[in-house]
N, C-alpha and C positions, 0 to 999 in steps of 0.2 A: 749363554743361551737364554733367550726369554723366556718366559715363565708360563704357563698358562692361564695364572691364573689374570681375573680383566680382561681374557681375551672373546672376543666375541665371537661366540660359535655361530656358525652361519648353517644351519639346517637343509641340506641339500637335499631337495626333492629329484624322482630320478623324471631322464629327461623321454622318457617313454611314456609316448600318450595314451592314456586310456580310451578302449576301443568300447563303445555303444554306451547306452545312456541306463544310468543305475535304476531308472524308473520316472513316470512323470510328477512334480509337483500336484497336490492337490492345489484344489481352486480358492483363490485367495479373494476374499470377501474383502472390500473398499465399504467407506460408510458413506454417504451420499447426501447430504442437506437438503431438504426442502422445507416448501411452508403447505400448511395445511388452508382449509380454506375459512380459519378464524385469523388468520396468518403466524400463527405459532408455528415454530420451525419444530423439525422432528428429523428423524435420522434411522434411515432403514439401509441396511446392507445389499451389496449388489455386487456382483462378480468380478472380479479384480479384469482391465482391461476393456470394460464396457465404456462409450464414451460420455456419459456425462457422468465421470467419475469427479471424485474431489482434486485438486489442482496436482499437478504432475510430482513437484518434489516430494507432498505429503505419500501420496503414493508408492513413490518410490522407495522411499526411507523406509514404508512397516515393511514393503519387499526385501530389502536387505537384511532388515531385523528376522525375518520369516526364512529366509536363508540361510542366515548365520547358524540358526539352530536347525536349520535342515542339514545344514553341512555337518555340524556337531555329532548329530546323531546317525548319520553315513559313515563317519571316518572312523569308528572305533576307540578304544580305549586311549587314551595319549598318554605313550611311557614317558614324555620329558615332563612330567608332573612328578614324577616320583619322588619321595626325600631322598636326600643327599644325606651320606654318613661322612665324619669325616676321619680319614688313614688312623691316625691315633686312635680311637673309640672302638675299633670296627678289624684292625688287620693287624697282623705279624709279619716281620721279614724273613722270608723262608731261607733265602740265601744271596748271595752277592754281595756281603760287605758295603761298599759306598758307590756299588755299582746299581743302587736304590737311592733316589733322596727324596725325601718327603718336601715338598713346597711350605713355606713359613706359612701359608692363609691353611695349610691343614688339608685339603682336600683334593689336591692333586701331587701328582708322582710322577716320575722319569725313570724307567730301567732302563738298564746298559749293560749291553753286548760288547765286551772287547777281548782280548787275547786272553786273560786272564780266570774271566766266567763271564757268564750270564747273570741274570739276577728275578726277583721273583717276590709275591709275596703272597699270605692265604686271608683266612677271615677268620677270626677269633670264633667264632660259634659256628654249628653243624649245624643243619637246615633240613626240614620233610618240607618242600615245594618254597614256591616265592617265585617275585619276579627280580631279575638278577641283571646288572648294567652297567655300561662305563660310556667312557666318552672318550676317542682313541684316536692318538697322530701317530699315525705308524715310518718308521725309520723310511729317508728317500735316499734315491741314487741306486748302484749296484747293493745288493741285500738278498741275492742267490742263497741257499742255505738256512738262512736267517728264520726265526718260526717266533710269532709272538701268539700265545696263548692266552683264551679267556676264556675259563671251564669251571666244572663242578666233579669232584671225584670221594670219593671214600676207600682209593687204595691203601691209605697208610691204619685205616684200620680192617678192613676187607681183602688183605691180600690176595686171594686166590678166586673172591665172588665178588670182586667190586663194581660199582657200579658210576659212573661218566657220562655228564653231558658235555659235549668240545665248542669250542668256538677255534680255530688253529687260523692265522694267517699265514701266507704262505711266498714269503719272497721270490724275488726274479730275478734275472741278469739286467744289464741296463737298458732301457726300449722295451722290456715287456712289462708286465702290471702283476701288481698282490695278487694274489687268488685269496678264496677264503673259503676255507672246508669247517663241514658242521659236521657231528658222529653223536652217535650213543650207544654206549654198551650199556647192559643189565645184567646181574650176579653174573660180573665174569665170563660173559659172551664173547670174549676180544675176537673167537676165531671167526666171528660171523661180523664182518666189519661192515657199519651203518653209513658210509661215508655219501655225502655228495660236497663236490666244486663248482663253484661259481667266482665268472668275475665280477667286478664291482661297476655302477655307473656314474662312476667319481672316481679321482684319483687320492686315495685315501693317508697321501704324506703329505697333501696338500693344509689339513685344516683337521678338525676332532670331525668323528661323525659317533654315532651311539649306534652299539650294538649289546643286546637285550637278550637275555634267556626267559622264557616264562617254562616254567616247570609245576605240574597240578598232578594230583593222580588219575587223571585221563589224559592228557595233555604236556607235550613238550613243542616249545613252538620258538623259532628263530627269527630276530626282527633286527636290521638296521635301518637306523632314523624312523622305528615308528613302523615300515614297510615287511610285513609275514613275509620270509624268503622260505621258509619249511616249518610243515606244520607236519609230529606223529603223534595220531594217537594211538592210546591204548586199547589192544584187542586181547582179546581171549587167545586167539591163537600166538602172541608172544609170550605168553605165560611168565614165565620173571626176567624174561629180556629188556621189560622195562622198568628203567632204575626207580625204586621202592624204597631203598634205604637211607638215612641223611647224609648230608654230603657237604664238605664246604669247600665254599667259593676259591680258585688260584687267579694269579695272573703271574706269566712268565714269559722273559725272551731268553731264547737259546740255541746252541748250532743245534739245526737240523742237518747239519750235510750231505748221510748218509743215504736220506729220502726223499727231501721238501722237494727241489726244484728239478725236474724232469730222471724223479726216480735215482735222485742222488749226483747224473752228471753234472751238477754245477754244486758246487759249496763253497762258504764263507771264505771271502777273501778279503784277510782281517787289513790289506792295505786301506779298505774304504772303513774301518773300525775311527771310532768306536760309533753302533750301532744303538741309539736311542728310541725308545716308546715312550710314548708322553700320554697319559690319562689323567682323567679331570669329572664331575660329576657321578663318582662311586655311588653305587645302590645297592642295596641287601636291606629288599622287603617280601619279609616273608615269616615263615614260622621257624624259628629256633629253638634246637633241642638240646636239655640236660643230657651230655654223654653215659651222665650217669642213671639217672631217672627213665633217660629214653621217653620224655611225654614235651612232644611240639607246644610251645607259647608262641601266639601268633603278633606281630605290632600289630599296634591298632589301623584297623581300616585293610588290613594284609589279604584276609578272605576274600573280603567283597570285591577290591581292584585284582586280585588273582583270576575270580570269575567273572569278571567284565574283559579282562585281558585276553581271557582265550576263545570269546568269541567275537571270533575275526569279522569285521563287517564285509557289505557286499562291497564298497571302494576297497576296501583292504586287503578284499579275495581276489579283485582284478591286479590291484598290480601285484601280487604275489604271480600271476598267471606272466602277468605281463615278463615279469622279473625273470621268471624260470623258464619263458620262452626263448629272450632275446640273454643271459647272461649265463645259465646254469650251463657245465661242460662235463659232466659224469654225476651219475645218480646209481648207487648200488643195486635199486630195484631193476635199471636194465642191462647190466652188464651180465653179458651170458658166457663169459669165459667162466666170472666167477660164481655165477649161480646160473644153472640150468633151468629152473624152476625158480620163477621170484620168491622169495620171503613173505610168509604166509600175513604179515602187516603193510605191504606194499600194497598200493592205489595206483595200476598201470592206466597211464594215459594214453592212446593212441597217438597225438599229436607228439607229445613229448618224445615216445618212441623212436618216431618215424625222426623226428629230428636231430636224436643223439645216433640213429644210427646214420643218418648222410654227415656228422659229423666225424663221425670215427666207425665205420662199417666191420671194424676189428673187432672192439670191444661190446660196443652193445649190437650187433646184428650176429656175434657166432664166428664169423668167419676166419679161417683159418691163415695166418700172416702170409704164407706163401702159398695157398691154394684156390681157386676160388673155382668154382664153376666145374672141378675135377679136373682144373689145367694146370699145369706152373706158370707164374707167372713172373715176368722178366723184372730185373731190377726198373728199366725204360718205363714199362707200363704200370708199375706201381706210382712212379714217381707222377707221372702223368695223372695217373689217375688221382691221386691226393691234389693235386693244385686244382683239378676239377672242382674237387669237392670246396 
C-alpha cells in the first residue's frame, strides 16, 4: 500500500457556488504622473479606473495585491496552517495490535478493520478547548457497517457525566456515499442526542481531506477543508450540556453493524476486509492539562488562533449556508418525532425546515408513518409519494 506520506494533498473546494456578493471593494486609488508648470513631475492619486490612469499592468498588479489581502481577510482563519505533531510525541495505541502502523516519516498512520478487530489510538494529554485535526482517506468500495471516528471524550474518566465532541463517518453499501455525523454530549446528556448527517461534496476514499474540531468555551464548531459545516454555541439555556471538562483527542475504526448504515440493515461484510483509514497531518493545538493539577497550559500562539478560529467570516458563513442547504440530510433541532419542542440551544431556520421536511415529511414534519391527513394510506400511495418527493 502507498504510503501517505509525499503525497500531495489536493484541497478540495466544494463545487457549490456562492450565491450574492460578500460586499463592494472600496475605491482603489492609482497614482498618476504629471508635470507641474516648472516641469517637475509630481504624483497625486486618483480613483482606480479613471482613464488617464498609470499604464494597465502597473495597475493591475497593485489590483491583485489589493485583493489578495482582501481575499485574506474575508476567508477566515486557515486551519491548514496549524503545527503538525508527530504519532510518537503526541499519541498512544489504544488497541488493535498491528491493526495500527505508524509510517517511518512519523506523522501519518493507517488503522485496520478486519475480522479480527478494529484498531484506534488516543493523545497522550487531556485538553480544556483547542483546535483539533486530521487529514483523512477513508476506506473505498462496500464499507456498510464500517464507522471511522474522530472525536474528543472523557468517558474513561467521567463515567456516568462525561462529556464528547464526535466526528463519526459513516459507511455505505456499494453506489451509495460516506455520510458524516457530528454530535455532542455534556456531563452525560447521552439521552438528549445532538446528532446531525450530511453528505459530503467529494468523494472522500478518493484523496485526504481535513476535518477540524474547534472547541472554546463558547464555541464548538465543525469544519472540513477549512469550510463551518456546524457551528454550537454556548447558551444559558444548555446549562452543562455543553462539554466543560478536558477531554482527549481518539481516532478509531470499528463494526458499527448494529446502527451505522440504514439503522443497522446493512453491516460489515468482512469479504471486502480488510478495511483501512489512512491519516496524515495530526494536530492538537490547544491547552493541555495536568490530570493531576487540573490547571490548562496553553502552546504558544493556542489562544489567539482558537479566537480567531471561531469567528467564522462572512465567505465562510455562506458556504456553511450553502453546505447545509444542498448536503445536510437530519438535524436533531427538527426532528419532531424525537423532540416535540426543539432544544432550547437550537437556531430554527425556516428554510432549512421547510427543506428537511420535503425530504423526509416523517421525521421532521410530525407525521405519522401510516396516517396522514386522518386517512390510511396505502402501501401504492406511500410509495408514490416518496419518488415524488
Amino acid at each position: 500500500m502507498n504510503s501517505p506520506a509525499g503525497v500531495e494533498k489536493r484541497r478540495r473546494t466544494s463545487h457549490a457556488e456562492t450565491e450574492g456578493k460578500l460586499g463592494e471593494a472600496p475605491e482603489i486609488a492609482s497614482f498618476v504622473c504629471q508635470r507641474n508648470q516648472s516641469g517637475e513631475k509630481w504624483r497625486h492619486a486618483k480613483p482606480f479606473g479613471t482613464t488617464d490612469t498609470i499604464p494597465k499592468m502597473e495597475t493591475l498588479s497593485r489590483f491583485l495585491v489589493f485583493m489578495s489581502l482582501f481575499s485574506g481577510f474575508v476567508s477566515g482563519f486557515t486551519l491548514q496552517n496549524l503545527p503538525v505533531t508527530s504519532f510518537e510525541e503526541s499519541y498512544t495505541q489504544l488497541f488493535g495490535d498491528k491493526n495500527l502502523f505508524v509510517h517511518k516519516d512519523g506523522k501519518s498512520v493507517r488503522l485496520t478493520l478486519d475480522e479480527r478487530t478494529g484498531s484506534g489510538f488516543v493523545s497522550n494529554d487531556l485538553y480544556l478547548h483547542g483546535l483539533f485535526s486530521a487529514s483523512i482517506k477513508l476506506p473505498s468500495d462496500y464499507s456498510a457497517g464500517v464507522v471511522v471516528a474522530f472525536y474528543m471524550s472523557n468517558g474513561d474518566m467521567y463515567e456516568k457525566n462525561h462529556d464528547e465532541i464526535d466526528f463519526e463517518f459513516l459507511g455505505n453499501i456499494r453506489g451509495k456515499e460516506w455520510r458524516i455525523q457530528t454530535n455532542i454530549y455534556g456531563n452525560g446528556s447521552t439521552h438528549l442526542g445532538r446528532e446531525e448527517r450530511s453528505n459530503l461534496w467529494f468523494d472522500p476514499t478518493e484523496d485526504y481531506h481535513q476535518y477540524s474540531i474547534l472547541w472554546s468555551d463558547s464555541h464548538i464548531i465543525f469544519f472540513v477543508d477549512n469550510v463551518p459545516i456546524r457551528e454550537v454555541k454556548r447558551t444559558a439555556s444548555m446549562g452543562g450540556h455543553f462539554p466543560s471538562k478536558p477531554m482527549s483527542l481518539y481516532t478509531t475504526i470499528w463494526d458499527g453493524s448494529k446502527w451505522a448504515t440504514n439503522g443497522g440493515k446493512y453491516g460489515v461484510n468482512y469479504k471486502y476486509a480488510p478495511y483501512v483509514a489512512q491519516l496524515t497531518d495530526l494536530v492538537l493545538h490547544g491547552c493541555a492539562v495536568d490530570p493531576i493539577e487540573q490547571f490548562p497550559k496553553c502552546d504558544e500562539g493556542a489562544d489567539e488562533d482558537i479566537r480567531a478560529a471561531q469567528e467564522i467570516s462572512p465567505s465562510q458563513r455562506v458556504k456553511m449556508g450553502v453546505f447545509r442547504r444542498k448536503h445536510m440530510t437530519y438535524s436533531y433541532c427538527y426532528d419532531r418525532n424525537r423532540y416535540k419542542v426543539a432544544l432550547p440551544e437550537c437556531v430554527v431556520i425556516p428554510a432549512e425546515a421547510q427543506r428537511l421536511r420535503v425530504h423526509d415529511p416523517v421525521t421532521f414534519g410530525g407525521i405519522p408513518r401510516r396516517h396522514r391527513n386522518g386517512k390510511h394510506r396505502s402501501r401504492r400511495s406511500r410509495v408514490v409519494g416518496t419518488e415524488s418527493i
